[in-house]
Steps between C-alpha positions, in 0.01 A plus 500: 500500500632871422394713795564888556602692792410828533573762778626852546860442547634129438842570600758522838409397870165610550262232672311483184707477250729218709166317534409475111824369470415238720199452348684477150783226635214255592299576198813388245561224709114452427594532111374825422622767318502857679466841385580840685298819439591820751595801502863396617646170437823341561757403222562166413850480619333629852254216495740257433759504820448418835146277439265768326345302257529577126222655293353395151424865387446798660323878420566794639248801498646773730145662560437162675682640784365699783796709498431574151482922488139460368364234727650652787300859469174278424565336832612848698130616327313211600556480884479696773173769351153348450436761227433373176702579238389461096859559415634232678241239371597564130865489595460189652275355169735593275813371641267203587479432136883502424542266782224285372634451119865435665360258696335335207808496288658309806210241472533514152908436438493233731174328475441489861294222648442629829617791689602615885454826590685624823391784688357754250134399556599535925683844497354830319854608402458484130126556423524524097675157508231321733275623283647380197538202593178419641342599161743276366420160669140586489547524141679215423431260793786409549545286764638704799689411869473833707733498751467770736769544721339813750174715448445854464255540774776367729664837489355814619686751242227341217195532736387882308537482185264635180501092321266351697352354208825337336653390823088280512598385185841409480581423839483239476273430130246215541498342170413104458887458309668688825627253775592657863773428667620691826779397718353470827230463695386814651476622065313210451227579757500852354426390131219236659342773651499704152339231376869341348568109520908481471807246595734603776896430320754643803861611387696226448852388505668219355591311816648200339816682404730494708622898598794665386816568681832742500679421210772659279267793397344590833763440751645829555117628516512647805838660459321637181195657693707627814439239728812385709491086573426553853225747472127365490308500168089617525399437191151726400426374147247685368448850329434831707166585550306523815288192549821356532578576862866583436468710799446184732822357355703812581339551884585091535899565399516791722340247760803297473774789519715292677538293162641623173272476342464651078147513359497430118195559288547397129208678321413805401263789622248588195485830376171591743654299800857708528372756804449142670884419442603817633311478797659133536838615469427816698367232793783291468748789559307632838535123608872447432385199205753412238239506216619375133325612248584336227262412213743544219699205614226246418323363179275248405857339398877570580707684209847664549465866381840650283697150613480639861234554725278240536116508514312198736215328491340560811540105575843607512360737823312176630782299511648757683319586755500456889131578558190614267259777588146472361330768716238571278154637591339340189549261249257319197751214642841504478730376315806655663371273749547161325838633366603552826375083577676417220839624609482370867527829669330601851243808437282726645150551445230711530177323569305695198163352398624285218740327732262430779268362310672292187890448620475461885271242544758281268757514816746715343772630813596874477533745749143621491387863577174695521609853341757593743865385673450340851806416754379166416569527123808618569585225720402240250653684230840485709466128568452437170824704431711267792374150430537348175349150592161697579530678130592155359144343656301820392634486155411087484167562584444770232649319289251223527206727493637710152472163295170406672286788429676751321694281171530476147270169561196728652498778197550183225149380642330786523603606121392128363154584685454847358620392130297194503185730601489658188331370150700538216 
């Protein structure tokens, strides 16, 4: 079968984009074909190192992306004023239409059996292409997995807004060719209750690899980031913007000031999230935190830049690390999470809904916190730190759980059951 993935941005570390990729792995393994459409997509040679799994085409339509100059003054229009606004509606119908025929070329040039479409019928970041595309699958009925990774209604910045009417349509479209898939359970209540039936598929991680260790490339990594042998590594891996808890991490290293202690965080901060950073690095300072900043160190894979500096995957950080802070105050899932399983490292955790609900109850061990840093925490935290035979059982049990619930096995039965639904 030749299937289609489409999303805004198909390309780096974001959880999405890491998740189709996933997604694409099993499905070759499967025997299909696959077939990227975004706004952004990786090059070949990118998608080739370090286990991202090769494409069989690709196409590339910048106004796909919701940093696109266009799309991003429809969105700044759309939210945050009730007014209604004529102007805006035609803008968004006729870029709509250019998204639409681009769309159906991609269909077209690569006879596309099937499709996945990740995110852009969840988040109202790129109206004119949610648009398009619904018009397109209603027009062709094509057969259609929707995977929808978070919801718009989850986030209070899209609560006014003058599009009432689109985001009813679109998000997400209830056609008969459209099947929903969420990634927990708390989004699959949601969609019941809107009248949606779906299929919960959680992140995933191939747990029957074995992990990656130092090698030849990597073993001077922490020399590399400023990171002395005998200091401790806190790993945060995931980009800079506030639902993130960075904070937490930062008042739990200045918690253990006895320690030295560096704070890494691999990602970036978007263009709307940098007074955030500064903030963070403005916190860190008052509280006497060695923060690294360091985003332009990492990439989806490693690549030595003019024969000398080197660029890391941020496995490379994984392997690396001492301890791994996951403070966030909420998360469609987490798949920062699993990586963090994967690579056998203690973590913190903050007990957001997601994890209470859908990762907890598996019997996962973390150093577990309710929004803020106890003495307690601390005190686990710093046993965790001294005792390496307590790390080695935590990491054995996680272990165990990853490849029960959250494997390549559980997403390879859940795509069989949504590609056997269909009639073709």
């Amino acid at each position: 079968m030749r299937i289609g993935h489409i999303s805004f941005r198909l390309a780096g570390t974001d959880g999405v984009s890491l998740e189709t990729a996933k997604l694409v792995e099993i499905l070759k393994k499967m025997g299909h074909s696959n077939y990227y459409f975004a706004g952004e997509i990786d090059s070949p040679e990118k998608m080739l190192v370090d286990g991202f799994p090769s494409i069989d085409g690709n196409m590339c339509v910048q106004l796909a992306h919701f940093t696109h100059p266009e799309i991003v003054a429809i969105t700044d229009s759309a939210f945050g004023t009730s007014q209604s606004n004529p102007e805006l509606n035609q803008k968004i119908e006729q870029l709509a239409e250019v998204l639409e025929n681009e769309l159906a070329t991609f269909i077209h040039t690569y006879n596309l059996d099937l499709i996945t479409v990740q995110n852009v019928f969840a988040i109202p970041i790129n109206l004119p292409f949610a648009l398009g595309l619904y018009r397109l699958i209603k027009k062709t009925n094509i057969p259609t997995i929707n995977h929808n990774h978070d919801f718009y209604w989850e986030r209070e910045k899209y609560s006014i807004n003058c599009v009432g009417n689109l985001l009813e349509l679109l998000f997400p479209p209830d056609l008969k060719n459209i099947r929903q898939v969420v990634i927990n359970s708390q989004a699959k209540n949601q969609l019941l209750r809107k009248g949606f039936e779906s299929s919960i598929l959680p992140n995933i991680f191939d747990f029957d690899k074995e992990p990656p260790g130092i090698d030849e490339y990597n073993k001077d990594f922490r020399s590399d980031v400023g990171i002395r042998d005998d200091e401790i590594l806190f790993l945060q891996p995931t980009r800079v913007i506030q639902r993130k808890g960075i904070e937490l991490a930062i008042e739990l290293v200045s918690r253990l000031s006895d320690l030295t202690i560096k704070l890494l965080i691999t990602h970036k901060a978007e263009y709307d999230t940098q007074n955030y950073l500064s903030e963070l690095i403005r916190l860190a300072n008052k509280k006497h935190v060695d923060l690294l900043y360091l985003p332009e160190k990492f990439e989806p894979i490693r690549r030595i830049i003019d024969g000398k500096q080197k660029i890391y995957s941020i496995w490379d950080a994984y392997i690396h690390a001492d301890f791994v802070t996951y403070p966030s105050l909420y998360e469609g899932f987490g798949n920062a999470l699993l990586e963090t399983i994967y690579f056998k490292k203690p973590f913190l955790v903050n007990r957001y809904k997601i994890f209470q609900d859908d990762i907890e109850p598996t019997g996962i061990n973390a150093v577990k916190i309710d929004g803020k840093i106890t003495d307690q925490t601390v005190s686990e935290v710093r046993k965790l730190l001294q005792d390496r035979e307590l790390v080695d059982e935590y990491v054995k049990i996680n272990t165990i759980v990853g490849k029960k619930y959250f494997s390549y096995d559980t997403a390879q039965k859940c795509l069989e059951m949504l590609i056997n639904s269909f009639t073709y």
